[in-house]
N, C-alpha and C positions, 0 to 999 in steps of 0.2 A: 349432253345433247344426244339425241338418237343418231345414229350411222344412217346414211341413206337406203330410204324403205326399198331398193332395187339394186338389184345387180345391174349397173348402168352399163357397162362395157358390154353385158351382151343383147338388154335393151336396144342398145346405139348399135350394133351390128344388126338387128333385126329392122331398126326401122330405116337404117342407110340402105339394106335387104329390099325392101317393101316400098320404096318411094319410086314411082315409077321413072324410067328414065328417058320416055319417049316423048314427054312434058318439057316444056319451055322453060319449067323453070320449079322445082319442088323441094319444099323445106319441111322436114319432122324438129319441133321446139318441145325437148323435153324436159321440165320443170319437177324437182323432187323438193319439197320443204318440210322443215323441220321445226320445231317453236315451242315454248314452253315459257309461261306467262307465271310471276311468282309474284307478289304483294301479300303488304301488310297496312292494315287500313285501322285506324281508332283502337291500338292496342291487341288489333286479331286479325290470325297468320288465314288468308282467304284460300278458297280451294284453287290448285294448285291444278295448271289446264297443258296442257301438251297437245300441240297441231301438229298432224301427218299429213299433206296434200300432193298427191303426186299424177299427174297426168302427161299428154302432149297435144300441142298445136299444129295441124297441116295447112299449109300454107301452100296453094298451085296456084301461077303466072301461067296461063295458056291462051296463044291466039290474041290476046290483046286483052284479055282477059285476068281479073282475081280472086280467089276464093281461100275462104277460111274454114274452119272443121275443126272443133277441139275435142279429146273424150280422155274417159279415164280409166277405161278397157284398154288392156295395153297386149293385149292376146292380138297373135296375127291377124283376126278376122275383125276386133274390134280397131286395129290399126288402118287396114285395109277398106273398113265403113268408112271412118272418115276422110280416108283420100278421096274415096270416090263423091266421098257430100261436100268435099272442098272443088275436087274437079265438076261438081254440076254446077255450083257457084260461081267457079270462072266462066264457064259455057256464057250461063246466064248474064255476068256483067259482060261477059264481051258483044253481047248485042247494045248495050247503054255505056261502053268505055265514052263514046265523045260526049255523052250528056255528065258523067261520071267526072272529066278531066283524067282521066287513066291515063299514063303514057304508053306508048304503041306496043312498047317490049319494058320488060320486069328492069327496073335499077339494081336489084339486087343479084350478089355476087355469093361467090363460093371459096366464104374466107377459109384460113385454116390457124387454129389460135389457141391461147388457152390464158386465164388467170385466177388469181385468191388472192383474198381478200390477206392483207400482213395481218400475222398476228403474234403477238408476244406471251400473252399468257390465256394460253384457252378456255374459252370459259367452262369446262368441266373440269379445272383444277379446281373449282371447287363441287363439293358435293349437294345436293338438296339440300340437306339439313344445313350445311354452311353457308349456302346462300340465304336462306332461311333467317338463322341467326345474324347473319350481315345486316339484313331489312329491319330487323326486328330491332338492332341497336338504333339503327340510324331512323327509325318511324320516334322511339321514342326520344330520342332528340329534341324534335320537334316540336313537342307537349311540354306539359310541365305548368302551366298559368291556365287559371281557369274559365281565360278568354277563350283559349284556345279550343275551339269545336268541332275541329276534323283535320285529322292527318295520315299523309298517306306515303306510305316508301314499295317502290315495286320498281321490277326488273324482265325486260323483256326479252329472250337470246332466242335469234332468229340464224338456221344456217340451209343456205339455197345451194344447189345444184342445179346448174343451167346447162341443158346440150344442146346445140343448132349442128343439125346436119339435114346436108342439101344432096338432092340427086345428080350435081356436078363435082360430088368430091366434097364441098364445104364440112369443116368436122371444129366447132369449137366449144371447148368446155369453158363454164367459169361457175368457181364456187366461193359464196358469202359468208362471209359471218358478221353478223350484225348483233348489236348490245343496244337495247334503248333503256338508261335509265330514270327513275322520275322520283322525285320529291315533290310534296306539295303540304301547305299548312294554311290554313283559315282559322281567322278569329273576329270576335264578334264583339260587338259594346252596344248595348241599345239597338237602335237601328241602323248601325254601322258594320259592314263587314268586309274585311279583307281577304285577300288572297295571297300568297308569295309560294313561287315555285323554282323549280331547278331549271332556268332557260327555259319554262315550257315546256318541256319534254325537247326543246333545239340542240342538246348536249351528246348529242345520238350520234352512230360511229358504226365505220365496219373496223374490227378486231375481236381479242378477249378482254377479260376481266382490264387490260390498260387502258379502256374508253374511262371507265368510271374516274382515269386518272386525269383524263386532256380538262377537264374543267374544274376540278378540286372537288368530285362528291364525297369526299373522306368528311370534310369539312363544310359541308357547304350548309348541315340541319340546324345548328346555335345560328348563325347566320341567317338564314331564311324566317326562323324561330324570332329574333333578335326585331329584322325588320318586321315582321306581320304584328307585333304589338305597337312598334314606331308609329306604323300607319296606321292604327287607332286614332289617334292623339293626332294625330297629323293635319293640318289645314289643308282646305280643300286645293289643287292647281286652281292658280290665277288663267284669267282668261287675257287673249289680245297678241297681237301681232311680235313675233319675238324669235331669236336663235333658238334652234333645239338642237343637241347633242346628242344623239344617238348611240348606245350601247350596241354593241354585237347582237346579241337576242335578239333584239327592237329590227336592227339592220336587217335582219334574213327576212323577217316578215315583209319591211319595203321593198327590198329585190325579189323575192316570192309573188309579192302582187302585182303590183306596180313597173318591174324591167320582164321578171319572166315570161307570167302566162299573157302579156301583149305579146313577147317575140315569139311566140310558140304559130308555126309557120301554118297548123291546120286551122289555127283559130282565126287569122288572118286570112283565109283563106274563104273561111265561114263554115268549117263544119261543125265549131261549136256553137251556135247561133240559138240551139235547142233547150243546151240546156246550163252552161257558166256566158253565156255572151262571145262577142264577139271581140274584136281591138280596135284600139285606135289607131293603130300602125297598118300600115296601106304598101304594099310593095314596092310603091316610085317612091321612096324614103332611104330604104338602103342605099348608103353612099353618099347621103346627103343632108340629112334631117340630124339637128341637132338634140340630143335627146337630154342632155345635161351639159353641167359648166367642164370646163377644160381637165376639170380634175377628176372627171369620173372614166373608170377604166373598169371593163366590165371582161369576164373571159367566163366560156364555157371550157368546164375543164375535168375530166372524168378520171384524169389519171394521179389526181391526189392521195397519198398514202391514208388509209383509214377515214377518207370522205364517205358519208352516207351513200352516195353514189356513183363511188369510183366503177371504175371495168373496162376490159380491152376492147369488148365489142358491143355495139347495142344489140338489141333481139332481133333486127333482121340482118345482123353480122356484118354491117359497116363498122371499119378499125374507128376506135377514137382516139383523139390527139384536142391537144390545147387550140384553142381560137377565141381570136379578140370577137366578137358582140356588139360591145361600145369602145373606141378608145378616143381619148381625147376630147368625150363629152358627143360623137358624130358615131351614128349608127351605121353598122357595118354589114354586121347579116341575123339572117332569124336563127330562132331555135327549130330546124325544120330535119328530119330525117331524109332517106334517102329518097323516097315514094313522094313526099313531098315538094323535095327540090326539082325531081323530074315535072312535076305539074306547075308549079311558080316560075320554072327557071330561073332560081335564084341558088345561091350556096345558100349550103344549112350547116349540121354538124350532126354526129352520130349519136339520135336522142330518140329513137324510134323503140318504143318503151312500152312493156308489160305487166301486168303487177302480177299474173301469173298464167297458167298454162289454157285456162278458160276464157284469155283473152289477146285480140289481137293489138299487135305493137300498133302506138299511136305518139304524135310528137308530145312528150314529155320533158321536163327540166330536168335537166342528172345536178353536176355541179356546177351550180353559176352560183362566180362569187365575183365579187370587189376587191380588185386591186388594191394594196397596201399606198400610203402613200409617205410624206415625209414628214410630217406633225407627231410631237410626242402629244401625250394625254397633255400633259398639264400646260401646252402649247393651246390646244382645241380649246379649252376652258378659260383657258386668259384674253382669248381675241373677243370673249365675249361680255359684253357692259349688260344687257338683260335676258335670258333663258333660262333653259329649264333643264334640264340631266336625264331621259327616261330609258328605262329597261325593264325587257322582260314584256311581251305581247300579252294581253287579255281580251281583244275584239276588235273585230276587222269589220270593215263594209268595203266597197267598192261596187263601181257600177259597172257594167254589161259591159262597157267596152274597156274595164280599163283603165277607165282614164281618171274619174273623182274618187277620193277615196277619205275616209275617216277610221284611226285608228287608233285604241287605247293601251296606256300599258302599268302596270302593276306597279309601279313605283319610279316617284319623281322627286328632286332637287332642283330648288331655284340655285341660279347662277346670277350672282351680281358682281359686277364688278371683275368680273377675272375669278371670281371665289367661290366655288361650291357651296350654297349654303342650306339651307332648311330642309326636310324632307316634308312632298306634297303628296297627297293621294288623290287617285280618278285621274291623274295626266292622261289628255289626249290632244290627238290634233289633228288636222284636216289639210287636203289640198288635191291639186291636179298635176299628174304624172308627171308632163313632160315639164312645164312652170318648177316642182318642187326639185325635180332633180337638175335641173339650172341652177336652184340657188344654193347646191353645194359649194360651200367655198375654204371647206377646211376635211380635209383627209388622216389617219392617224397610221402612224408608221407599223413594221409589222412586230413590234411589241405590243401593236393595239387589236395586232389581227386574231380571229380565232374561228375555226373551225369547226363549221355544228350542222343542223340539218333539221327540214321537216318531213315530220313520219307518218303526215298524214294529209297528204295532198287527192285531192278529187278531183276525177275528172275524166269527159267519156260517157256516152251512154252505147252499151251496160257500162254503170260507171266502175272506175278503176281507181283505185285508193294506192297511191305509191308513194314513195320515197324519195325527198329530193333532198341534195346535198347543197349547202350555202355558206360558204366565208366571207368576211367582210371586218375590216378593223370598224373602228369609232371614225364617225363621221360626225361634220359639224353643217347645220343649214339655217338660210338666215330669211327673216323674216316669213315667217312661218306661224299659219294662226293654230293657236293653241287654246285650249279649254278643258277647262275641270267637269268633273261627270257628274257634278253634284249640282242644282239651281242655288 
């Protein structure tokens, strides 16, 4: 992977240099990324793309006031532009703070910090060409039966440098390194066609080359290969009110829809009203509203070793630390930053989040995950007399607030009897947030748990595509209406 495209240490004295000090309050956010996208798609090695982005974000709190300013002039004069077109911004909201909800004076602080991402084996221990030949083995895998009509093996290594420094001393560094890998294989019969993939692209990680290890991609292409010809042949999901047992894959997607973006404290708020909706969640809730059965245990928590979206600090350089969200089934606080919780008066946690330098921090989901609980697998599957087994997401709905949601996923097993049996294709199922996560009634210990993340979350206008991190063992829920995709 390329070194960072700047000499940052004397960037970061320029713009610590350059932020005025006479200001209530002033932040330079400087964001250097690195990327380099590699697949192999139906037998051929696709051109091979490498991303450089490097700018900064000014951020000035003056007078009651807030302003933003991002460029990619990084020369004194182009740094110096947009302090002053952040500082006319603040001017300007400070005459609209009470129509605004602004708080009087800036929440943010002048932390001083630094992290990276653990990494075990970097991912330029191997070379182009050997990563190259990595995909190429493992694309053709995949193939082999002349159902099979498309396949795909690619690898995405992503490494971020991130600087906050503030005109009160604030100086912190944190640098990424992020792996997204993907498998995926379709096949076809008639008017039949399948899909099976690697977690969806969910198997994502900050590290090196040892991401590809936390879910078994060594082995994961006869296997994915194995099932997408199953589900040819496969009968359709039955329909009707029944247990569904949830795989890890399957789980991030319902914590993603379903617990996250209702706790995310701006949408509650209504600044997203524009353009994903709004929530069901209403601020006299915290502390009181039950959001699920006794078993559910919810924690925002950023400081997991190689989570999608581990880090010490969020982008307006609030420390992060572990908090419960949900425990015990009873809502506790939102997912709000720090700008937020000054306007709600409510706690949040440090989720105030940017997907890069041309954009300002907004509450986002880092890692929220599910609590392990004390059910082994073959415990989850035995409490249940009719259900279904599903993993692996392929399509989402939900509505504006939140709240109804229908979801599909790539491959299903009826359960009878305590016994895993048949495999189904088209499983989906449907329901309402706070109703479904009530009728958890079975938890899976943490040999069920795992660690994965989505790489492609939206949201924001101008929208912002980020990164969210999600663990969650196997989960069991009951009566639960399900349906096949097929009439």
């Amino acid at each position: 992977m390329p070194t960072p495209t700047i000499e940052l240490d004397e960037l970061t004295g320029r713009l610590r240099h350059l932020l005025p000090g006479e200001l209530d309050y002033a932040s330079a956010r400087l964001v250097d990324e690195r990327s380099r996208s590699i697949a192999v798609r139906d037998g051929v090695v696709q051109p091979v793309s490498t991303h450089l982005d490097t700018g900064v974000m000014i951020t000035v709190w003056h007078e009651g006031g807030v302003g933003h300013a991002a460029t990619s002039d990084l020369s004194d004069a182009g740094v110096r532009a947009a302090i002053d077109a952040a500082r006319a911004w603040a001017a300007r909201s400070a005459r609209l703070a009470a129509g605004l909800g602004l708080p009087e004076q800036t929440p943010l602080g002048h932390p001083v910090g630094s992290y990276e991402s653990p990494v075990a084996r970097p991912a330029d221990t191997l070379a182009l060409d050997e990563w190259i030949a990595l995909l190429v083995d493992h694309e053709r895998r995949l193939g082999g039966d002349p159902r099979i009509v498309d396949t795909l093996a690619a690898v995405r290594l992503v490494d971020i440098d991130s600087v906050l420094v503030t005109n009160g001393g604030g100086h912190v560094h944190q640098r990424f390194h992020h792996l997204f890998p993907v498998l995926q294989v379709t096949a076809n019969e008639g008017t039949n066609t399948q899909t099976r993939s690697y977690g969806g692209g969910s198997y994502s990680g900050q590290g090196g080359i040892e991401v590809l290890d936390r879910h078994g991609f060594g082995d994961a292409a006869p296997r994915l290969r194995e099932q997408v010809l199953e589900l040819l042949s496969a009968p359709n999901c039955p329909s009707g009110r029944m247990h569904v047992v949830l795989a890890p894959d399957q789980m991030i997607l319902q914590i993603h829809e379903s617990i996250g973006h209702p706790l995310e404290l701006d949408r509650i708020l209504g600044d997203e009203r524009n353009y994903a909706g709004t929530s069901f969640v209403t601020p006299d809730m915290f502390g009181t509203y039950r959001y699920g059965s006794e078993l559910l245990n919810v924690t925002y928590d950023p400081t997991v070793p190689g989570q999608l979206a581990s880090y010490a600090f969020d982008d307006d350089g609030t420390p992060a630390e572990r908090t419960y969200l949900i425990r015990r089934g009873i809502l506790e606080r939102p997912l709000g930053g720090a700008v937020s919780q000054a306007r709600a008066g409510l706690p949040g946690v440090a989720n105030a989040r940017a997907c890069s330098w041309n954009r300002a921090p907004i509450d986002r989901m880092a890692n929220l995950n599910v609590e392990p609980g004390t059910s082994t697998l073959d415990e989850l599957v035995a409490g249940v007399e009719r259900g279904v087994w599903l993993e692996t997401n392929n399509s989402w709905s939900i509505d504006d607030s939140r709240n109804k949601f229908q979801f599909g996923c790539e491959y299903g097993r009826i359960i009878v009897d305590g016994e895993l049996g048949p495999v189904v294709r088209n499983p989906g199922y449907r329901g309402i947030s706070a109703t479904f996560w009530r009728s958890l009634d079975g938890v899976g210990d943490a040999d069920t748990f795992a660690v994965m993340g989505v790489p492609n979350c939206g949201k924001g206008e101008p929208n912002q595509m980020q990164w969210v991190g999600h663990a969650s063992p196997v989960c069991r829920f009951a009566d639960v209406e399900v349906f096949g995709g097929e009439a």
